[in-house]
C-alpha positions as CSV (number, residue, x, y, z in Angstrom):
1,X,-17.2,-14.8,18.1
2,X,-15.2,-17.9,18.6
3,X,-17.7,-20.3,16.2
4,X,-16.6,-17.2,14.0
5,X,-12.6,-17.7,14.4
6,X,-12.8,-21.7,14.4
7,X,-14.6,-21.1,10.8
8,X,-12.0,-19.0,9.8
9,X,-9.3,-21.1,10.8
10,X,-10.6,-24.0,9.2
11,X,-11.0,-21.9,5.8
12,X,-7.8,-20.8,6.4
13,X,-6.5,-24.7,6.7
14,X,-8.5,-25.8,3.7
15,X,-7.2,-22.9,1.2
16,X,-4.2,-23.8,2.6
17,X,-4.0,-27.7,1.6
18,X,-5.8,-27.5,-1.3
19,X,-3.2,-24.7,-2.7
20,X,-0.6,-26.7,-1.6
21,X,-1.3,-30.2,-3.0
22,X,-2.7,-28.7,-6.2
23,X,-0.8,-25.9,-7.5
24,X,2.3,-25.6,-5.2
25,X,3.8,-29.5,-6.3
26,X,3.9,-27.9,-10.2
27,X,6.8,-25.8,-8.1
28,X,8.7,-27.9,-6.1
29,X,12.6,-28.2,-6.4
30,X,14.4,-31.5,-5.3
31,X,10.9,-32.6,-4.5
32,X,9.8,-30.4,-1.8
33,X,7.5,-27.1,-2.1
34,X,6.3,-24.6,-0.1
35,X,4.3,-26.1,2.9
36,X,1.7,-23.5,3.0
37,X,-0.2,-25.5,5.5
38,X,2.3,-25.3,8.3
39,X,2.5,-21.4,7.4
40,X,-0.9,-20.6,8.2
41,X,-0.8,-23.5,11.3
42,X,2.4,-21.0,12.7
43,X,-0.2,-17.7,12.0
44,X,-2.6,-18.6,13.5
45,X,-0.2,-20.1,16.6
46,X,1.3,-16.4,16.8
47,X,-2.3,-14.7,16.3
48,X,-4.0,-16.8,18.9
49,X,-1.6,-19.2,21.1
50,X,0.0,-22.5,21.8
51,X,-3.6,-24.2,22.6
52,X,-5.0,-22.8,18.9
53,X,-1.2,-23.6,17.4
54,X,-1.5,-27.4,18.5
55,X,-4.8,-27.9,17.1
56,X,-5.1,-26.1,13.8
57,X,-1.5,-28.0,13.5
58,X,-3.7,-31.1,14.5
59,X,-6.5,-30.3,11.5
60,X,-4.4,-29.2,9.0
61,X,-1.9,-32.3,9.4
62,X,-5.0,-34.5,8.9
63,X,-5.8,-32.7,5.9
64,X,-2.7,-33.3,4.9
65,X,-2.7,-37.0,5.8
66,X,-5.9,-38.2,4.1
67,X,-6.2,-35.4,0.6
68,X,-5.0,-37.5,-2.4
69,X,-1.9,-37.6,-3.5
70,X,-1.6,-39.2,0.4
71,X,1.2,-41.5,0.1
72,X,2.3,-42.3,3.6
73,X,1.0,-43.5,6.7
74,X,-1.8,-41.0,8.0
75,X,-0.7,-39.1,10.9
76,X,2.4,-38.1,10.0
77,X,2.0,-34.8,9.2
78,X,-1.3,-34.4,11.8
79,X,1.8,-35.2,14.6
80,X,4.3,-32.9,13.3
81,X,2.3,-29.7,12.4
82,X,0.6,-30.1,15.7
83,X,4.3,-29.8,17.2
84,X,5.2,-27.0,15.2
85,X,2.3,-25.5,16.1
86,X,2.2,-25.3,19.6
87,X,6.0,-24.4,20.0
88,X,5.1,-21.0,17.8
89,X,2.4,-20.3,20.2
90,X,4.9,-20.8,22.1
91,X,7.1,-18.1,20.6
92,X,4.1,-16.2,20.8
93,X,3.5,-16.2,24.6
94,X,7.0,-16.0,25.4
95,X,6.6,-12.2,24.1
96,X,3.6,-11.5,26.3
97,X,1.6,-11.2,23.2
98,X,2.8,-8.1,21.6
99,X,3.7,-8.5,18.0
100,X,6.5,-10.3,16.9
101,X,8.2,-8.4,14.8
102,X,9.8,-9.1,11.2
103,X,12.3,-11.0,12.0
104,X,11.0,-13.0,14.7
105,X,8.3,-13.9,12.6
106,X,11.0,-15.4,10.0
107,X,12.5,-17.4,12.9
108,X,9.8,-18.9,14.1
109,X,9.0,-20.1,10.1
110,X,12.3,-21.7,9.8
111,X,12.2,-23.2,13.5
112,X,8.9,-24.4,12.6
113,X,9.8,-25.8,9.2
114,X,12.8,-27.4,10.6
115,X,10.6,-29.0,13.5
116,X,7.8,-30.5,11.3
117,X,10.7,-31.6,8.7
118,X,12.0,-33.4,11.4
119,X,9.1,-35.2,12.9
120,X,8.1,-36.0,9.5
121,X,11.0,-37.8,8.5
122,X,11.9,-39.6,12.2
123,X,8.1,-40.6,11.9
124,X,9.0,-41.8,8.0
125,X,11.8,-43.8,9.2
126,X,10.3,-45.0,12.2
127,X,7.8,-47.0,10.1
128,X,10.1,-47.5,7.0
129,X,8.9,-44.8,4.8
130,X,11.7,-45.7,1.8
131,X,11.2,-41.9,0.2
132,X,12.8,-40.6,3.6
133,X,16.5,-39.7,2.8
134,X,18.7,-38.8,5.6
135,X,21.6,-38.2,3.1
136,X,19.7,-35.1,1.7
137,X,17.4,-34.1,4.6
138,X,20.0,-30.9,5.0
139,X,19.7,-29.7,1.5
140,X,15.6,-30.8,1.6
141,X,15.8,-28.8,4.8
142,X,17.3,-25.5,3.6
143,X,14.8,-25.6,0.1
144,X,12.0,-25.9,2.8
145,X,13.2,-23.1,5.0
146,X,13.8,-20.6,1.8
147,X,10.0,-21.5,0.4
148,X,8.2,-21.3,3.9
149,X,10.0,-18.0,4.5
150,X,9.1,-16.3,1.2
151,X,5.6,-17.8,1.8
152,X,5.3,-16.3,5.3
153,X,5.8,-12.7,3.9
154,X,2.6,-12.6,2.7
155,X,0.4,-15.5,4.2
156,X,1.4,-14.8,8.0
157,X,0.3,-10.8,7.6
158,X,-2.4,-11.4,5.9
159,X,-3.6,-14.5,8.6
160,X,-3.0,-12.6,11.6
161,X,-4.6,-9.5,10.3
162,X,-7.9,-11.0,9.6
163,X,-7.6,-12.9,12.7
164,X,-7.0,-9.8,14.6
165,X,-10.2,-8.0,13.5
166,X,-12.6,-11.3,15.1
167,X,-11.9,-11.3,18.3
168,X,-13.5,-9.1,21.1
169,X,-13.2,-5.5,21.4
170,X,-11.7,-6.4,25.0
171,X,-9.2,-8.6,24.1
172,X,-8.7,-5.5,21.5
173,X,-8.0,-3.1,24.6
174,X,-6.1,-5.7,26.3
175,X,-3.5,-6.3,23.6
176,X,-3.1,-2.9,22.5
177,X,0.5,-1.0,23.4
């Protein structure tokens, strides 16, 4: 059952990047798009924990890193969608396991949007990344937030669903209200 989860969840990441770097940059607006990857990375943190959080965040940041059009130093993105991660399985333990809810689920987006954004760009100026813009990392910041949210609303359901009906009837038993 868990070979079964970790194949999913690597399906999962790869949809995830090769949406995002192929038909998602045709959409951006002021350069950023909808970071798919870091929405399924948060799904599968709130489906399964911070442990499973931290290291799909770890895979799909290294997609990330090394898929052409890979302009910046490779790890970026491994670091900061590992980070994101593991704070929304965070989020997810913090509430005992029991579902999230609606909104919480829309918090924990934008937190994790605005995490990952953050890293990213620290990490960018750290090592002299000249496309990282302080000056405009607000309005960069709330584009992200609006696209990862409206993302989540269908990606995030539709994650923890499937995610839900692979793991053991007693961790079924156990979660149930």
């Amino acid at each position: 059952m868990i070979a079964l989860r970790i194949g999913l969840a690597a399906l999962f990441l790869m949809i995830a990047v090769t949406v995002q770097t192929s038909v998602l940059t045709n959409i951006a607006v002021a350069g950023v798009t909808c970071d798919l990857t870091l929405i399924v990375v948060i799904a599968l943190a709130l489906s399964r924990g911070p442990e499973w959080g931290a290291i799909a965040g770890f895979a799909g940041g290294l997609l990330l890193d090394v898929v052409p059009p890979a302009d910046h130093t490779a790890g970026r993105w491994a670091l900061s969608l590992a980070i994101a991660g593991y704070i929304a399985g965070l989020i997810r333990r913090e509430t005992s396991g029991s579902p999230v809810g609606p909104l919480g689920v829309a918090l924990t987006v934008v937190l994790g949007t605005a995490v990952s954004f953050f890293i990213y760009s620290a990490t960018g100026s750290l090592l002299h990344d000249p496309s990282v813009d302080w000056g405009e990392f607000g309005v960069r910041l709330g584009i992200a937030a609006g696209y990862d949210v409206v993302g989540a609303i269908v990606v995030i359901p539709l994650v923890m669903w499937i995610m839900g009906r692979v793991q053991p009837a007693r961790e079924r038993r156990r979660v149930a209200p």
